[in-house]
C-alpha positions as CSV (number, residue, x, y, z in Angstrom):
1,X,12.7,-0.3,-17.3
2,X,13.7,-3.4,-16.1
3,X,11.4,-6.3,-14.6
4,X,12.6,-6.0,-11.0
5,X,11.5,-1.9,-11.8
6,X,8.2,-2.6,-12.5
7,X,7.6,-4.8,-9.9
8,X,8.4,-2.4,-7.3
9,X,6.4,0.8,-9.4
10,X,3.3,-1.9,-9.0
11,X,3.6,-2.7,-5.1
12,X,4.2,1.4,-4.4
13,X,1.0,2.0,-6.7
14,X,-0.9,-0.8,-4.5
15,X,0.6,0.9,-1.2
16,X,-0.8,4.0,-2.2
17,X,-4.5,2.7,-3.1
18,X,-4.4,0.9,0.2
19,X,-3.1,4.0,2.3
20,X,-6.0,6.1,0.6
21,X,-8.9,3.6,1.6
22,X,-7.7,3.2,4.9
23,X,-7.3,6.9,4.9
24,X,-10.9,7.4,4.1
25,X,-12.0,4.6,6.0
26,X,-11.3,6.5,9.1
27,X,-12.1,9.9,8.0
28,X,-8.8,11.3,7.7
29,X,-9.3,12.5,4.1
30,X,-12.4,13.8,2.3
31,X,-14.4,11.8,-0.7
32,X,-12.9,14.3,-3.2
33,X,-9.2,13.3,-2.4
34,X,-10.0,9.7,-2.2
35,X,-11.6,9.8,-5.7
36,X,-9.1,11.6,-6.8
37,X,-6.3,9.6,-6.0
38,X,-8.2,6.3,-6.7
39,X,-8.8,8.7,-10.6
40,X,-4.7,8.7,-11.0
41,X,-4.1,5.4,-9.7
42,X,-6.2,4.1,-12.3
43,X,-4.7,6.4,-15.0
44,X,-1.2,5.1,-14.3
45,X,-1.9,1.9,-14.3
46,X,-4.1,1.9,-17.4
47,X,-2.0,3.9,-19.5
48,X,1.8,4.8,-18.1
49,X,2.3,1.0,-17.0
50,X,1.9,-0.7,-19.6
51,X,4.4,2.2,-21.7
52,X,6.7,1.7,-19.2
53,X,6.9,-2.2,-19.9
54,X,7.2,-1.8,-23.3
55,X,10.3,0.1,-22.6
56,X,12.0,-2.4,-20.9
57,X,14.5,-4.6,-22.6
């Protein structure tokens, strides 16, 4: 994957974090679903990113 790739994988993965607190913030979704997604986020970042990276040339 390519630098510029990665870049934009990271900002949509921060987007999404965000979304979800603000999401729960207000009540829209329920603890479960916010852990849940904050659970993945955390997996992809910890463990696909950095694959991802080392794929790029």
């Amino acid at each position: 994957m390519k630098p510029k790739d990665l870049k934009i994988v990271g900002i949509v993965a921060i987007i999404i974090v965000v979304l979800n607190i603000f999401l729960f913030a207000f009540t829209v979704i329920s603890s479960a679903i916010f852990w849940s997604v904050i659970v993945v986020a955390a997996v992809f970042v910890y463990f696909v990113l950095p694959k991802l990276k080392e794929k790029s040339p």
